[in-house]
PyMOL Python script that loads the backbone (N, CA, C, O; Angstrom):
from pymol import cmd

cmd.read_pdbstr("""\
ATOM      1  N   UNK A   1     -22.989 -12.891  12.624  1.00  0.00           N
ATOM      2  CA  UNK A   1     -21.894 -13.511  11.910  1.00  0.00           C
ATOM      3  C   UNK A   1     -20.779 -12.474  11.737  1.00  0.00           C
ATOM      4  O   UNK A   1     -20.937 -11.410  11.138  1.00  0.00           O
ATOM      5  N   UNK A   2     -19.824 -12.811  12.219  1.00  0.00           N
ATOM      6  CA  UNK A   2     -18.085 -11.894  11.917  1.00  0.00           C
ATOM      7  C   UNK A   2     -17.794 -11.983  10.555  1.00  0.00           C
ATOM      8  O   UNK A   2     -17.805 -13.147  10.154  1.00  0.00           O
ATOM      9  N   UNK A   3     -17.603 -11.358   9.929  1.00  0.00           N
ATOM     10  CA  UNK A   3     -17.200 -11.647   8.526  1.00  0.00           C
ATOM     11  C   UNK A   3     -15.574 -10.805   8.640  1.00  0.00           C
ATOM     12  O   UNK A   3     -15.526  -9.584   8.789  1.00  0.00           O
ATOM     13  N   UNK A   4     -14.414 -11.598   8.552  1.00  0.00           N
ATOM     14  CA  UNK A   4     -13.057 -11.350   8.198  1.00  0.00           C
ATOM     15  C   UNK A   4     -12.716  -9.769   7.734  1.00  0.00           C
ATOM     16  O   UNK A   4     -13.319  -9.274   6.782  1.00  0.00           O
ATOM     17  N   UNK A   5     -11.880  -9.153   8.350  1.00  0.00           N
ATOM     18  CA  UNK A   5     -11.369  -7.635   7.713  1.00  0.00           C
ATOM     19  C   UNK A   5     -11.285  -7.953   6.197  1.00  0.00           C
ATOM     20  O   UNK A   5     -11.062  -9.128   5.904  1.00  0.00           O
ATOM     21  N   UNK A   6     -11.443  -7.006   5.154  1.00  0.00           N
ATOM     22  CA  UNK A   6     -10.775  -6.777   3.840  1.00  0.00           C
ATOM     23  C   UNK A   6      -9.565  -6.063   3.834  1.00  0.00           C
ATOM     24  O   UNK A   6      -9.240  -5.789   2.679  1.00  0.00           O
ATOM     25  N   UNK A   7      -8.603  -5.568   4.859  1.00  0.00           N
ATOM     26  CA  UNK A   7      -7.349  -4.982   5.066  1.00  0.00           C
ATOM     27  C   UNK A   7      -7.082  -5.111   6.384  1.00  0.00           C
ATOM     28  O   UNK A   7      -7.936  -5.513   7.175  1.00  0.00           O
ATOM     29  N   UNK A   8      -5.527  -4.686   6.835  1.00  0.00           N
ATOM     30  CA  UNK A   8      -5.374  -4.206   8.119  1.00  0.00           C
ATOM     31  C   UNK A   8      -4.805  -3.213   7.907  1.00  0.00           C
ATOM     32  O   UNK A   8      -4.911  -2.718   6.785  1.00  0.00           O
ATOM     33  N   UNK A   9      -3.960  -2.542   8.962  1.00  0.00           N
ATOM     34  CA  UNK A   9      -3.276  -1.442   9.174  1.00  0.00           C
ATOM     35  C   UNK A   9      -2.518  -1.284   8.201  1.00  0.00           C
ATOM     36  O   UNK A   9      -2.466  -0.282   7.489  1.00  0.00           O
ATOM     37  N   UNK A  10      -1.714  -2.513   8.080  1.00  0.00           N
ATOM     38  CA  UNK A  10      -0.327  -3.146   7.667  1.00  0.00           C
ATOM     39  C   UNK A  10      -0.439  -2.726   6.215  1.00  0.00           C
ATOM     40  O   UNK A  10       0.440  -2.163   5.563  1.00  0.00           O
ATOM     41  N   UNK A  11      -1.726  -3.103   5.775  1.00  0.00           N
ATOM     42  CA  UNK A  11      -2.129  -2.919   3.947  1.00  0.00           C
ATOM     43  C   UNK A  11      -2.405  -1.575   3.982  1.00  0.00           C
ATOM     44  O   UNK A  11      -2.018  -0.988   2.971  1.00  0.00           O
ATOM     45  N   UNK A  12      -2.941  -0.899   4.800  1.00  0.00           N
ATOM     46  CA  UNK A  12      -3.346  -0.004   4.743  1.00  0.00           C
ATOM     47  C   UNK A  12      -1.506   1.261   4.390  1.00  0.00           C
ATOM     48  O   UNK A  12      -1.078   1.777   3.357  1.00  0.00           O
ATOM     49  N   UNK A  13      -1.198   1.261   5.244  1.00  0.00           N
ATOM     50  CA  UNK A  13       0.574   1.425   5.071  1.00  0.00           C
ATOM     51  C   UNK A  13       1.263   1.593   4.108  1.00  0.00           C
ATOM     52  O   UNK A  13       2.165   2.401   3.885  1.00  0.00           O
ATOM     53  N   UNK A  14       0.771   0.711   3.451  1.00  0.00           N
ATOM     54  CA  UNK A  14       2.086  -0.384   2.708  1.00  0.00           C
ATOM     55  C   UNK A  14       1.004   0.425   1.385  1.00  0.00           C
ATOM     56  O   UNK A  14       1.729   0.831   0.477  1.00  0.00           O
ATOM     57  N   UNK A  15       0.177   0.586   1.240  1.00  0.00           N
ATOM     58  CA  UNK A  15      -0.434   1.157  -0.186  1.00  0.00           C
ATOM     59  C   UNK A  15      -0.535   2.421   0.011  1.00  0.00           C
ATOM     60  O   UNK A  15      -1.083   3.075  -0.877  1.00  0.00           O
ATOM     61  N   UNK A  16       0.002   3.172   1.322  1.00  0.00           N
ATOM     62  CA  UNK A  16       0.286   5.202   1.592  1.00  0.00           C
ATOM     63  C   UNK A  16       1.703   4.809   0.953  1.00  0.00           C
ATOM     64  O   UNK A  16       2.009   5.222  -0.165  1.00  0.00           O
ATOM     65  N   UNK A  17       2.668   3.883   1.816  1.00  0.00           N
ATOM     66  CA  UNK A  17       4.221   3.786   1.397  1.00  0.00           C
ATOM     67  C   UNK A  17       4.513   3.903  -0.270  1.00  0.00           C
ATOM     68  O   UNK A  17       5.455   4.393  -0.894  1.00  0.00           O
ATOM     69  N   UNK A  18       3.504   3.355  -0.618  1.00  0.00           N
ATOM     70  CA  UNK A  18       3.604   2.700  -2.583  1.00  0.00           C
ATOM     71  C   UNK A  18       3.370   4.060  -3.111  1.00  0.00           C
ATOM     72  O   UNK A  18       4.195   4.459  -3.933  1.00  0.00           O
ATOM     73  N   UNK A  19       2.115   5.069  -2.697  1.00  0.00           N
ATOM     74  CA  UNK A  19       1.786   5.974  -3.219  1.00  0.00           C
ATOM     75  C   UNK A  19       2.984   7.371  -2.722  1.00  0.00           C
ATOM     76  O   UNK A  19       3.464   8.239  -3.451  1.00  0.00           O
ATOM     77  N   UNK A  20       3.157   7.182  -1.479  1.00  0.00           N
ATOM     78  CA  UNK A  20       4.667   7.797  -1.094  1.00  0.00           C
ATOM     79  C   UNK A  20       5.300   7.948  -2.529  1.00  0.00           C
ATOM     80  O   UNK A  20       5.100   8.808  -3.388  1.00  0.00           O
ATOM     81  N   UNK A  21       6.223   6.716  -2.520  1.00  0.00           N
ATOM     82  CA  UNK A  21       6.953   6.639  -3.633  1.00  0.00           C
ATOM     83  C   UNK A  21       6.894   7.086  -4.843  1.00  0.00           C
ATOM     84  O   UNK A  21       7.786   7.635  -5.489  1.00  0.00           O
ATOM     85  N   UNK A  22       5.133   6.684  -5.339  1.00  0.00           N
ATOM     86  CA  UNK A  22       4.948   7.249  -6.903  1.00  0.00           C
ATOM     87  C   UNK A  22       4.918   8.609  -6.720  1.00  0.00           C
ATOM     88  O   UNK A  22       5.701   9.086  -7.542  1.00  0.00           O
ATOM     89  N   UNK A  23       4.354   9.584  -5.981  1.00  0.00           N
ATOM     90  CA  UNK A  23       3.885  10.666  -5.690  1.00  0.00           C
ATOM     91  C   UNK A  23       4.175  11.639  -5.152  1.00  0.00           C
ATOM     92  O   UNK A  23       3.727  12.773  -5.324  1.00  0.00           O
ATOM     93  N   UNK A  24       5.083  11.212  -4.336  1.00  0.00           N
ATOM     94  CA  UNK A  24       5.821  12.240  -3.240  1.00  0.00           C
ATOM     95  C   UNK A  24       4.632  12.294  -2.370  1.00  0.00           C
ATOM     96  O   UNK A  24       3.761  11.425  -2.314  1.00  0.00           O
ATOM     97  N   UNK A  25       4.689  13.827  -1.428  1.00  0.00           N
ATOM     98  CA  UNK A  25       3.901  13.720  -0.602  1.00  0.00           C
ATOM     99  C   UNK A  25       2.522  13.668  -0.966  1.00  0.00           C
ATOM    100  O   UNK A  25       2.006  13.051  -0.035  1.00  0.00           O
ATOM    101  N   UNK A  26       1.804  13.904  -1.628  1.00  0.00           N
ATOM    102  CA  UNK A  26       0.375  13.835  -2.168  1.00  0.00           C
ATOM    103  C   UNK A  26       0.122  12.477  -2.444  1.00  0.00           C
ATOM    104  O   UNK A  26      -1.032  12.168  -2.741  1.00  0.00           O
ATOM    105  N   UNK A  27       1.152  11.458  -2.390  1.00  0.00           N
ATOM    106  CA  UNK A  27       0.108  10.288  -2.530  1.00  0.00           C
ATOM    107  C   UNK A  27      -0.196   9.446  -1.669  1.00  0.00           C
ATOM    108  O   UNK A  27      -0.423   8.328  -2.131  1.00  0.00           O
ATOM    109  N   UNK A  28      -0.332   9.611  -0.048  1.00  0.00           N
ATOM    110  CA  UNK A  28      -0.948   8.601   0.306  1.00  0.00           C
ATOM    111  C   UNK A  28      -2.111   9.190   0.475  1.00  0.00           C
ATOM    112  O   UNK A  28      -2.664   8.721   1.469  1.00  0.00           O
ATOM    113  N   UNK A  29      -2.860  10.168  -0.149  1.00  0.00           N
ATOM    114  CA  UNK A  29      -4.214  10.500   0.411  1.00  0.00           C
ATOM    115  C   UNK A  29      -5.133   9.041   0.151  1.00  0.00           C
ATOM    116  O   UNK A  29      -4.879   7.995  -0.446  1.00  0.00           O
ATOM    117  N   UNK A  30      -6.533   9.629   1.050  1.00  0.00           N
ATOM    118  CA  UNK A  30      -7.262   8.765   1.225  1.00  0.00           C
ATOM    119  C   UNK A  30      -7.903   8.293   0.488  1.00  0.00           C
ATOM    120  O   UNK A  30      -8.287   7.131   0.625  1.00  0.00           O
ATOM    121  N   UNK A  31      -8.192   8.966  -0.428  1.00  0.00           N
ATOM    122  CA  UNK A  31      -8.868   8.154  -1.475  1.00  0.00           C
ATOM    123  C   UNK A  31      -7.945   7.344  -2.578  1.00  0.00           C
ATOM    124  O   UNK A  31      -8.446   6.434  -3.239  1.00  0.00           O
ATOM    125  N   UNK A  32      -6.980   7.616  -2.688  1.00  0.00           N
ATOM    126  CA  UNK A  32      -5.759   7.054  -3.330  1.00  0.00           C
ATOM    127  C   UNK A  32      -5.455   5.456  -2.798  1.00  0.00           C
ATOM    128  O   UNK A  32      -5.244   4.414  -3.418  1.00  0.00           O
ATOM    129  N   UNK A  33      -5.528   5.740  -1.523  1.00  0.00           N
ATOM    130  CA  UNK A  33      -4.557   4.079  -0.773  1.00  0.00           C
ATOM    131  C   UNK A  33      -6.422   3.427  -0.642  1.00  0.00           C
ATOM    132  O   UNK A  33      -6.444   2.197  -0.613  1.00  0.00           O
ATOM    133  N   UNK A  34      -7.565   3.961  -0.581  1.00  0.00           N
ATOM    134  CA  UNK A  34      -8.595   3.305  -0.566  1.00  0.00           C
ATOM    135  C   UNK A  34      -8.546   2.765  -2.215  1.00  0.00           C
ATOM    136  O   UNK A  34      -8.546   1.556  -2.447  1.00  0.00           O
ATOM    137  N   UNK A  35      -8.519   3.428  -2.941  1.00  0.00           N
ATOM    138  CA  UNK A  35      -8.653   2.836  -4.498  1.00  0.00           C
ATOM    139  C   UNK A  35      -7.683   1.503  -4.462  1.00  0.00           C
ATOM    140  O   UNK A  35      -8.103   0.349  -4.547  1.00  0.00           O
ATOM    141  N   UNK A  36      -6.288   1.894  -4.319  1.00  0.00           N
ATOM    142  CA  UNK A  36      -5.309   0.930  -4.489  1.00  0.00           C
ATOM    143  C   UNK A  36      -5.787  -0.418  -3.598  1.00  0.00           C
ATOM    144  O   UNK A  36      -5.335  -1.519  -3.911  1.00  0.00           O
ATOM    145  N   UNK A  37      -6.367  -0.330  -2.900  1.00  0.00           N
ATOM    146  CA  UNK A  37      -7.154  -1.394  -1.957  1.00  0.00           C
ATOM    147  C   UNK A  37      -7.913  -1.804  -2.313  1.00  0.00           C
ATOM    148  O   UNK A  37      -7.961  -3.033  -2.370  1.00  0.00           O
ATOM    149  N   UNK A  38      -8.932  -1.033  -2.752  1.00  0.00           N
ATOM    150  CA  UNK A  38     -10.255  -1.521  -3.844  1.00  0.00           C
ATOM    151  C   UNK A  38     -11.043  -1.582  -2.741  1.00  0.00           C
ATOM    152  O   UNK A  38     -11.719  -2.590  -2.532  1.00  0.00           O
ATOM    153  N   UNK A  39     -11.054  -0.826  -2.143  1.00  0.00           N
ATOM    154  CA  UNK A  39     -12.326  -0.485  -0.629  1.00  0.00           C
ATOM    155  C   UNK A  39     -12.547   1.036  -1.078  1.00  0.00           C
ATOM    156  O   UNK A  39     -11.971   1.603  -2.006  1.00  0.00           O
ATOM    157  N   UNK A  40     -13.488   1.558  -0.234  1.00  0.00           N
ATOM    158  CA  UNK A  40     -14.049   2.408   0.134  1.00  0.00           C
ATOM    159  C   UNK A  40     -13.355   3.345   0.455  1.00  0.00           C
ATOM    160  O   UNK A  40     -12.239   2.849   0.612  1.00  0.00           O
ATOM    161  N   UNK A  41     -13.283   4.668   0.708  1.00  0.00           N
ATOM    162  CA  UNK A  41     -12.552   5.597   1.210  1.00  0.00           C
ATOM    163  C   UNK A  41     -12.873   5.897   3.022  1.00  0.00           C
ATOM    164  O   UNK A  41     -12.148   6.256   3.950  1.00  0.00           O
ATOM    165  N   UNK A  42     -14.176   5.576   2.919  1.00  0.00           N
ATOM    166  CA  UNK A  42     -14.970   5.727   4.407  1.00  0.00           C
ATOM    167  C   UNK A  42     -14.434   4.105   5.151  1.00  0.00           C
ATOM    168  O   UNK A  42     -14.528   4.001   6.374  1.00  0.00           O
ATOM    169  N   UNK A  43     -14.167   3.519   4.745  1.00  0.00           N
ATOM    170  CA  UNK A  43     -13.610   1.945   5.438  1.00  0.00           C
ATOM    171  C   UNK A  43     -12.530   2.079   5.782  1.00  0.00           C
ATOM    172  O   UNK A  43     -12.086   1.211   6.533  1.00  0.00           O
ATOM    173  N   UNK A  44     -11.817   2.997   5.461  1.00  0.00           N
ATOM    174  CA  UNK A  44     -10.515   3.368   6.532  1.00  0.00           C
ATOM    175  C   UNK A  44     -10.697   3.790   7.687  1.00  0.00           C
ATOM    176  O   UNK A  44     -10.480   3.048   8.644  1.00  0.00           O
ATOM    177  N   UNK A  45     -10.984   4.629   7.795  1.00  0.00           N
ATOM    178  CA  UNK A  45     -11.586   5.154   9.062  1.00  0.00           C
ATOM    179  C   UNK A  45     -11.567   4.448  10.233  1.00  0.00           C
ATOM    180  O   UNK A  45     -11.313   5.060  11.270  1.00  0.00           O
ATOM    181  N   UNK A  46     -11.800   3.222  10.260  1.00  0.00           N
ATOM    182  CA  UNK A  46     -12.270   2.299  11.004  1.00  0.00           C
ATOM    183  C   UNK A  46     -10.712   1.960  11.794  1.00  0.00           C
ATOM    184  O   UNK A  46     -10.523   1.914  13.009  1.00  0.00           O
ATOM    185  N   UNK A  47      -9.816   1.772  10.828  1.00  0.00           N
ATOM    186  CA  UNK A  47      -8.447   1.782  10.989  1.00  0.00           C
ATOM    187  C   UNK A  47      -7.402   2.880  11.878  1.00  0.00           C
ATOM    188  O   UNK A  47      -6.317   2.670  12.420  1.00  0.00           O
ATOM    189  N   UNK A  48      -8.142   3.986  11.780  1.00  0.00           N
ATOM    190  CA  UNK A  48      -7.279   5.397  11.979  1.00  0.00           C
ATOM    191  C   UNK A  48      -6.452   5.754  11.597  1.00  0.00           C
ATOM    192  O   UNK A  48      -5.866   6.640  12.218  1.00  0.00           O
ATOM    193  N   UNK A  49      -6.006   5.339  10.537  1.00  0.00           N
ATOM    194  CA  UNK A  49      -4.935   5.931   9.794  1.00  0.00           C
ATOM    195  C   UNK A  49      -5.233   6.258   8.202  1.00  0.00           C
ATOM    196  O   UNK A  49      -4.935   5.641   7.180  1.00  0.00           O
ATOM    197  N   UNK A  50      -5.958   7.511   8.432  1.00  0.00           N
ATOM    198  CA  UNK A  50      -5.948   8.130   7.249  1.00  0.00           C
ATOM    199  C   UNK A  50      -5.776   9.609   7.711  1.00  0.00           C
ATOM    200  O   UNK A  50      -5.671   9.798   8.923  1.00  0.00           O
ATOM    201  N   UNK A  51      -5.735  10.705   6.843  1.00  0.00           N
ATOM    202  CA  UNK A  51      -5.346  11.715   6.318  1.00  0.00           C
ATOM    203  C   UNK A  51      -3.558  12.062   7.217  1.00  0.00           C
ATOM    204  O   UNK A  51      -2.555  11.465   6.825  1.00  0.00           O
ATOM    205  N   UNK A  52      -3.496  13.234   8.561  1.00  0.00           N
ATOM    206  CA  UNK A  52      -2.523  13.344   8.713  1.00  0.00           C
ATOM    207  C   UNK A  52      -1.913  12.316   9.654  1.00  0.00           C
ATOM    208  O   UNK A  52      -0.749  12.371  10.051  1.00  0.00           O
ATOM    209  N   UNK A  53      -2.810  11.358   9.983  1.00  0.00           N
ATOM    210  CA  UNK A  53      -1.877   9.855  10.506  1.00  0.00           C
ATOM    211  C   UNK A  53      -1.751   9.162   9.784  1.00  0.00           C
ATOM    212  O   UNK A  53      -2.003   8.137  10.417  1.00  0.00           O
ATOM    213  N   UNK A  54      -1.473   8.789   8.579  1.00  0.00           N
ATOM    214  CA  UNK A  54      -1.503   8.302   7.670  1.00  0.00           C
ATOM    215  C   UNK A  54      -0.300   9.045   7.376  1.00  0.00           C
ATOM    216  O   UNK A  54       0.731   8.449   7.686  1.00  0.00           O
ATOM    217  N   UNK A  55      -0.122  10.462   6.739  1.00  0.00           N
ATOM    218  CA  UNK A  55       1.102  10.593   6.362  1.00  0.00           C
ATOM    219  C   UNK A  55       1.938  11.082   7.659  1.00  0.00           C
ATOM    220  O   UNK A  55       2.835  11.893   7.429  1.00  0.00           O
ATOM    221  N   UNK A  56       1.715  10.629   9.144  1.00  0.00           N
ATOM    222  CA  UNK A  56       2.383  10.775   9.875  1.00  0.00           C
ATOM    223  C   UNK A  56       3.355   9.539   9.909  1.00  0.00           C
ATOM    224  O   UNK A  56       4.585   9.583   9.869  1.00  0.00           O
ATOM    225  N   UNK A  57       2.460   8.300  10.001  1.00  0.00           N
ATOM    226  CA  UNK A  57       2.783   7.391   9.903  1.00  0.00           C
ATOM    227  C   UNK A  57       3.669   6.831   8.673  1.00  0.00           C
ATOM    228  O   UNK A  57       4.409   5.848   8.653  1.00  0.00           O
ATOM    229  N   UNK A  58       3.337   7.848   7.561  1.00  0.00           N
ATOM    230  CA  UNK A  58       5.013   6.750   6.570  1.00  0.00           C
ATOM    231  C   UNK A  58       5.784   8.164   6.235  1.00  0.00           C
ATOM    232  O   UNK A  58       6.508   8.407   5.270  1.00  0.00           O
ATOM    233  N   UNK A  59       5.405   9.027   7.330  1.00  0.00           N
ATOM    234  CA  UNK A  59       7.366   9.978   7.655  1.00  0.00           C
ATOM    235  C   UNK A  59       7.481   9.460   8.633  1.00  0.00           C
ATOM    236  O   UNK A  59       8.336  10.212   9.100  1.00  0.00           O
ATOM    237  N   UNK A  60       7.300   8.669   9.466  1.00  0.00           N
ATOM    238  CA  UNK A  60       8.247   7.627  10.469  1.00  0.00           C
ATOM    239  C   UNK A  60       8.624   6.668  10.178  1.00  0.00           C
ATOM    240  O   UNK A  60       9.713   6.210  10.524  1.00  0.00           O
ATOM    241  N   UNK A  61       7.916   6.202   9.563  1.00  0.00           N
ATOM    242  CA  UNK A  61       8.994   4.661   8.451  1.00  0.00           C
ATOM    243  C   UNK A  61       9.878   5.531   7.847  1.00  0.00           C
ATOM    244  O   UNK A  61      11.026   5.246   8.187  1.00  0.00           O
ATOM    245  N   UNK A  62       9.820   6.594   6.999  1.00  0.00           N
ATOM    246  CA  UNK A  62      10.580   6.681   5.811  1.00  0.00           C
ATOM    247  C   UNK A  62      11.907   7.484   6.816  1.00  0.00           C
ATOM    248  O   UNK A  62      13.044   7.202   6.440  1.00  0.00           O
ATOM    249  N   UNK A  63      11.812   8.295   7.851  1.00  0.00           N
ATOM    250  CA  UNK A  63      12.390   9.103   9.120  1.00  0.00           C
ATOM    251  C   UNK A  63      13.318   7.676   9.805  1.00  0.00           C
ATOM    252  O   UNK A  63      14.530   7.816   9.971  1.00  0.00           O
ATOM    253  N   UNK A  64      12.769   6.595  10.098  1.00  0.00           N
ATOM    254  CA  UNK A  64      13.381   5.290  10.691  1.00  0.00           C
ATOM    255  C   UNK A  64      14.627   4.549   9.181  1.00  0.00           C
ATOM    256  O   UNK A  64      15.796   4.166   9.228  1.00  0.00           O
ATOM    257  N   UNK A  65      13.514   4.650   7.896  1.00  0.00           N
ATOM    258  CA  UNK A  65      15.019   4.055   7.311  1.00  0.00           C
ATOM    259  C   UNK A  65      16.132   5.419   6.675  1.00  0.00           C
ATOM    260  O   UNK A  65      17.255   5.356   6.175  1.00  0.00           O
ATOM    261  N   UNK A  66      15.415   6.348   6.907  1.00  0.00           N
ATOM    262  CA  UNK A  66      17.147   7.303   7.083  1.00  0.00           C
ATOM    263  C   UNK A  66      18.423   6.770   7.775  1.00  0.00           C
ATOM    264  O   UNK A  66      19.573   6.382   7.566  1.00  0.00           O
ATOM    265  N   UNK A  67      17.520   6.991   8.706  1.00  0.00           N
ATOM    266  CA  UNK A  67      18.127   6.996  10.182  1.00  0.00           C
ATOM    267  C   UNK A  67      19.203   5.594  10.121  1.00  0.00           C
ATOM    268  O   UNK A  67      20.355   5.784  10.512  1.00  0.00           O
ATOM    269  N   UNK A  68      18.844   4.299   9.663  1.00  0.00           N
ATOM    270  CA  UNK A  68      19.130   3.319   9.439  1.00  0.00           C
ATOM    271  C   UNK A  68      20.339   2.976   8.493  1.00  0.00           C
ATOM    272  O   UNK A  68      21.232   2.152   8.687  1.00  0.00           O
ATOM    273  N   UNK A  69      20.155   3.761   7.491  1.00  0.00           N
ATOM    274  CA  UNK A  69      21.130   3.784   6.282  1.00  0.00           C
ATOM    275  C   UNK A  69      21.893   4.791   6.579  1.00  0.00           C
ATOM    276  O   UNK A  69      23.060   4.689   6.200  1.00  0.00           O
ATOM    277  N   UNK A  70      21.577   5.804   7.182  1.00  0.00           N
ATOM    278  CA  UNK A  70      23.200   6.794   7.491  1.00  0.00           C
ATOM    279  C   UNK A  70      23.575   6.068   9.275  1.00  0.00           C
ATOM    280  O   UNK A  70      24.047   6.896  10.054  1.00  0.00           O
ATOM    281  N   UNK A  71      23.461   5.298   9.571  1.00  0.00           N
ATOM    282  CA  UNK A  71      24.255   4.064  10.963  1.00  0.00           C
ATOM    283  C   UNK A  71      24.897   3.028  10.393  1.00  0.00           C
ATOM    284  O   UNK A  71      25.952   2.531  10.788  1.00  0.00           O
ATOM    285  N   UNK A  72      24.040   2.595   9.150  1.00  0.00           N
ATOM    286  CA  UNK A  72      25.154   1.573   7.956  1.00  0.00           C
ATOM    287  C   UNK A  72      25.951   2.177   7.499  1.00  0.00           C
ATOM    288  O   UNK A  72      27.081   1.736   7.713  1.00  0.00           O
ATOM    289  N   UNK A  73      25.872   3.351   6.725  1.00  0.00           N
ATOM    290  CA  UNK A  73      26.915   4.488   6.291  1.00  0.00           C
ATOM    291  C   UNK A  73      28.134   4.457   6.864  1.00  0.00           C
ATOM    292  O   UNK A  73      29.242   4.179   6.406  1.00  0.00           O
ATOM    293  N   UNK A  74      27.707   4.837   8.105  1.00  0.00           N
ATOM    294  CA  UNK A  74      28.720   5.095   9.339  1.00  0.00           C
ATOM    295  C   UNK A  74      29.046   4.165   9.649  1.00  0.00           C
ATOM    296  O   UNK A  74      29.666   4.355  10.695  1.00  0.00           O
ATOM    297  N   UNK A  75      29.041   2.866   9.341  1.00  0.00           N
ATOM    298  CA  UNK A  75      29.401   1.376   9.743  1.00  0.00           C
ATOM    299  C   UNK A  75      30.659   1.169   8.920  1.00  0.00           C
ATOM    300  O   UNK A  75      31.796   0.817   9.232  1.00  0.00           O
ATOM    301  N   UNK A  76      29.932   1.594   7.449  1.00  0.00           N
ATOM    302  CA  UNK A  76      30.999   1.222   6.095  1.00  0.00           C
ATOM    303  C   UNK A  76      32.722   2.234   6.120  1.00  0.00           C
ATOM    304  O   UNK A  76      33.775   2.049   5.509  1.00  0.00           O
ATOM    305  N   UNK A  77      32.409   2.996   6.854  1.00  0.00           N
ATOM    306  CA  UNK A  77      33.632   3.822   6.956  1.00  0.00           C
ATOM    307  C   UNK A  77      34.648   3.420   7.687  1.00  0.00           C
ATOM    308  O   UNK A  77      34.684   3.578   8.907  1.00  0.00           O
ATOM    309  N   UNK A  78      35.591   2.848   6.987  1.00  0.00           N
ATOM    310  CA  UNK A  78      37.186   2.665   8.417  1.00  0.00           C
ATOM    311  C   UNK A  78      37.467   3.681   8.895  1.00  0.00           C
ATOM    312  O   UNK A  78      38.365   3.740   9.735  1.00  0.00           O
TER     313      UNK A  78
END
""", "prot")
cmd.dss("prot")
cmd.show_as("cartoon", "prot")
cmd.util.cbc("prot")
cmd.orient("prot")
């Protein structure tokens, strides 16, 4: 019997991104975005994105909306 994921990547992300924010760099560790999930710390794993892909992965989101807002920046200027 398949029994349904309890996260994907996407959640997985999105609760490093949250801890980003509260924390600066120390918070998407793994046991942090596993708590905020209410899983396991070892059930990430499965995912690959924990420790430095994990915070590789949201300095390229956070690297992409720089990047984004100084091209709007540069939009807003006559």
């Amino acid at each position: 019997m398949l029994y349904p994921p309890k996260t994907s990547p996407r959640a997985i992300f999105d609760a490093a991104w949250e801890g980003f924010e509260r924390d600066g760099a120390e918070g998407p560790a793994v046991r942090g975005v596993a708590a905020a999930l209410g899983l396991a710390p070892n059930a990430l794993f499965r995912y690959h994105l924990v420790g430095d892909a994990l915070l590789a992965a949201v300095a390229d989101e956070g690297a992409g909306l720089l990047l984004a807002s100084r091209e709007d920046a540069g939009r807003a200027v006559p």
